[in-house]
C-alpha positions in Angstrom: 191.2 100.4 192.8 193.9 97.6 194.0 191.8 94.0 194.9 193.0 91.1 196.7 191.2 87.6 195.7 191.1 84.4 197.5 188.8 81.6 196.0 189.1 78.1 197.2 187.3 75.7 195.1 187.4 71.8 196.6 185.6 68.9 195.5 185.3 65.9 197.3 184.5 62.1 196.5 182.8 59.5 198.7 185.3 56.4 196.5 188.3 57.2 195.3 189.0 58.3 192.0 191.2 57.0 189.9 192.0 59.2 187.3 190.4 63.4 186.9 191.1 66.1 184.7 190.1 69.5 185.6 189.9 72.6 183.2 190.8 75.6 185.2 190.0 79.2 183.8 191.2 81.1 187.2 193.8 83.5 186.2 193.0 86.7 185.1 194.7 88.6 182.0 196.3 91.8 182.4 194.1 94.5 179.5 193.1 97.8 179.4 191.1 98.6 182.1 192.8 95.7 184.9 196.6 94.8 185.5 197.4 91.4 187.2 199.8 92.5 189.7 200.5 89.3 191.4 198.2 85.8 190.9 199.0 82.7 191.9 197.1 78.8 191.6 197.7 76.6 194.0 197.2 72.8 192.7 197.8 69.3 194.2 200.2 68.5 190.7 201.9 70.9 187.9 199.0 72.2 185.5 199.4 72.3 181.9 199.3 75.9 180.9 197.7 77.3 177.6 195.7 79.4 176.1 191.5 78.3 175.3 190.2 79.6 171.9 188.2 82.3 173.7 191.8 83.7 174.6 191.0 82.6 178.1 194.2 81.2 180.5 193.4 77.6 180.9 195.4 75.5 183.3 195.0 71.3 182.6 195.0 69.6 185.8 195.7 65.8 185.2 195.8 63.7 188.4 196.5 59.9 187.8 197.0 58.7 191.0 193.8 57.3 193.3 192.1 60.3 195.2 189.1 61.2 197.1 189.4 65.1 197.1 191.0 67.8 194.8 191.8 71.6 196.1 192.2 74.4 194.1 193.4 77.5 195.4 193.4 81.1 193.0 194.7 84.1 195.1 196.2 87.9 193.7 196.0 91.2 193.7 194.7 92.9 190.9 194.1 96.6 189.9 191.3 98.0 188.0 193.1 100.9 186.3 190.0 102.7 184.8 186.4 102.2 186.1 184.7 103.1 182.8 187.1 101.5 180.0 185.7 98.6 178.3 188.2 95.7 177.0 189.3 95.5 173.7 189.8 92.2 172.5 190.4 91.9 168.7 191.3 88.2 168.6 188.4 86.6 167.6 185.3 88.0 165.6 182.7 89.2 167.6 180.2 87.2 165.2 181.6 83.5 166.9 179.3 85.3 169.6 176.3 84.8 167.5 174.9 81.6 167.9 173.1 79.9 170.4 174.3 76.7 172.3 172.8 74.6 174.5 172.5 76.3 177.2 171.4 79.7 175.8 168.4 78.2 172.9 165.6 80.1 173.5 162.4 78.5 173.9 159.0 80.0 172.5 158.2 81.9 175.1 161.5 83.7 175.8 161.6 84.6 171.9 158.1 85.8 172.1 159.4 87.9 175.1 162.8 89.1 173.5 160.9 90.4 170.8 157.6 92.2 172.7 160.3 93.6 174.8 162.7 95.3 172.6 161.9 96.6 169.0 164.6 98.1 168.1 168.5 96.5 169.3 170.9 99.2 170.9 172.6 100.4 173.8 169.3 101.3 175.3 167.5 98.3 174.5 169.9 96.1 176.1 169.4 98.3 178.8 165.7 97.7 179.2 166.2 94.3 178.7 168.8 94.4 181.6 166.1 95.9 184.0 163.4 93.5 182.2 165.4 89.8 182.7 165.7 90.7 186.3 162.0 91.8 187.1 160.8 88.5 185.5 163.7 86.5 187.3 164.3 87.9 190.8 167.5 86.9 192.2 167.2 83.3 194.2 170.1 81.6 195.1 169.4 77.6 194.7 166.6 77.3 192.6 168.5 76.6 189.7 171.2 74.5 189.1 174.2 74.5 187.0 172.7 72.1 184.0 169.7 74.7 183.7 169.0 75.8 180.0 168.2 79.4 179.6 164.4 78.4 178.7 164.5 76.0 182.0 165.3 79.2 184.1 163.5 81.8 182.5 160.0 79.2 182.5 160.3 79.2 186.0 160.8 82.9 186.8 163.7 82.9 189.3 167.8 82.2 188.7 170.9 83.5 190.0 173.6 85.6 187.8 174.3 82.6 185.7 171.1 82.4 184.5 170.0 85.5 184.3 173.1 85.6 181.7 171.8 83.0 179.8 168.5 84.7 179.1 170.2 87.8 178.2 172.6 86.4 176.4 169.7 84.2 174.4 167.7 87.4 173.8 170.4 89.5 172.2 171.3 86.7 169.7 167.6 86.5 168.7 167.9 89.9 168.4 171.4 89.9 165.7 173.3 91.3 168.6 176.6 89.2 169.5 177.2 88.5 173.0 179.3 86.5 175.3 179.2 85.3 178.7 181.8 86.7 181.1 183.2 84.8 184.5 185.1 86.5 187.3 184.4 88.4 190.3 182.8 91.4 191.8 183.7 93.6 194.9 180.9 95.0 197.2 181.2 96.9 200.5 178.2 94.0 201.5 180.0 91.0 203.2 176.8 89.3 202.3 177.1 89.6 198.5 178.5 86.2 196.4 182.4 87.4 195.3 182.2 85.0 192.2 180.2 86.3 189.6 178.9 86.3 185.9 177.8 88.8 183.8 177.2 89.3 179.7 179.2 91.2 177.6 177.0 92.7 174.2 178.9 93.9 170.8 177.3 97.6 169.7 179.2 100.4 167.8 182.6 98.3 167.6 183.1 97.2 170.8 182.2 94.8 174.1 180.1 97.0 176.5 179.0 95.4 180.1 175.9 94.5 181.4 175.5 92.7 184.7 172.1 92.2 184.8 172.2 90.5 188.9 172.8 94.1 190.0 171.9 96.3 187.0 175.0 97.9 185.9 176.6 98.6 182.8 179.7 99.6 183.8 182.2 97.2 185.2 182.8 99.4 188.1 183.9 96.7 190.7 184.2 93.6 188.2 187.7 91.8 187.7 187.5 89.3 184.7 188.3 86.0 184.5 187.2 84.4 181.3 184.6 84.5 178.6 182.8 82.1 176.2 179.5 81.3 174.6 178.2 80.3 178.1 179.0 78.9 181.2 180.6 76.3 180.2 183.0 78.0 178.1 184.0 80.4 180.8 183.5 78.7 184.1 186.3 78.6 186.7 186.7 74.8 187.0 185.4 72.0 185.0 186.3 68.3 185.0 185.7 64.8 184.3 186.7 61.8 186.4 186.8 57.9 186.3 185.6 56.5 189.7 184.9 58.4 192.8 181.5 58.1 193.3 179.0 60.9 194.5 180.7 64.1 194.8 180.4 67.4 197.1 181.6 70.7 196.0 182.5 73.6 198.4 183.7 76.8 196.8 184.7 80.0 198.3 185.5 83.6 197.6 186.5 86.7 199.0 187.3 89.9 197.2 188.6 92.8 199.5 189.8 96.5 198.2 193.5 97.3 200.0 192.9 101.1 199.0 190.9 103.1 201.0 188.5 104.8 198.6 188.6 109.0 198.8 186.7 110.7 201.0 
């Protein structure tokens, strides 16, 4: 399946800045189940290019000069060469994936439900946590924001795929299991649906296996990858820091379209 992505992200300041760096994970690498065919970031200066200790592409944006926006442009075709395949990464050990950060501590009540809800860690308990996650945390775009812990979102009942990463994520570490948030994209036939996605990515029997738990699938069918950490933060498409600018506004856009027509 051949995909052509377009994401614009832009932020926007009401003084201008005088100085910003921005962290940009928005290429994807070429593995064993997607080959980069053509990707190219479009950037107001020349990145630095390297590579994050996750293995992730990171591009440094440095601008020194006063400014009052910043546009980041990621566009490429990509194909997703087997449906089923899982990655195989070797380059770091899956155990780095163990421990909890800031954003994925559990709080009481999410440990006491890890635990009533699984008994014994696997392929199908991940599974019924998948389908549990969601039923306590329906999908509802803005009532969480990108600061919210895992505990934060789960307390209130209602997130969006980020979150409901988190939870998952916190859950299989309390459970020994290491696990890893994932960044990238997803194609649906809905023009509705959000392009830019997250999911979590759990260790069992030697190797990564997929569970986006936003739409219930443990296959990366229609995923494209981007990046992958402990959390968001790790693995988010662009992150920054600035001196001056004042209050900001974010707009951020993505499309993902398939160029082949599926079989009939």
């Amino acid at each position: 399946m051949r995909l052509s992505i377009e994401h614009l992200t832009t932020y926007r300041y009401d003084e201008l800045a005088r100085h910003s760096t921005q962290y940009v994970r928005l290429t994807p690498k070429s593995s064993a189940r997607q080959r980069v065919l053509d990707w190219q970031l479009d950037m107001p200066a020349a990145p630095l290019i390297s590579t994050d200790g996750f293995g992730n592409i990171l591009h440094v944006l440095t601008l020194d000069e006063p400014h009052r926006s910043i546009s980041i442009r990621a566009h490429g075709e990509v194909d997703v060469l087997d449906e089923d395949m899982e990655d195989e990464d070797d380059s770091l050990s899956p155990l780095v994936h163990s421990r909890f950060t800031r954003l994925t501590r559990p709080s009481a009540a999410l440990t006491e439900f890890a635990h009533q809800c699984i008994r014994q860690p696997g392929r199908a308990g991940m599974e019924k946590l998948m389908v549990e996650v969601l039923s306590h945390m329906p999908y509802t775009p803005g009532s969480t924001h990108a600061g919210s812990t895992a505990g934060e979102a789960f307390a209130l009942g209602q997130g969006v795929c980020q979150d409901h990463t988190h939870v998952f994520l916190a859950c299989a570490r309390l459970l020994g299991l290491p696990a890893r948030y994932v960044s990238g994209y997803l194609y649906s036939q809905d023009e509705g649906h959000v392009a830019s996605h997250a999911w979590a990515e759990v260790w069992l029997d030697d190797g990564w296996h997929t569970f986006d738990i936003t739409n219930q699938q443990c296959q990366p069918r229609n995923h494209l990858k981007l990046a992958v950490g402990m959390d968001y933060l790790d693995a988010c498409p662009v992150r920054g820091v600035r001196y001056g600018g004042g209050p900001e506004s974010l707009h951020a856009v993505a499309t993902v379209e398939r160029l082949d027509e599926p079989q009939q």
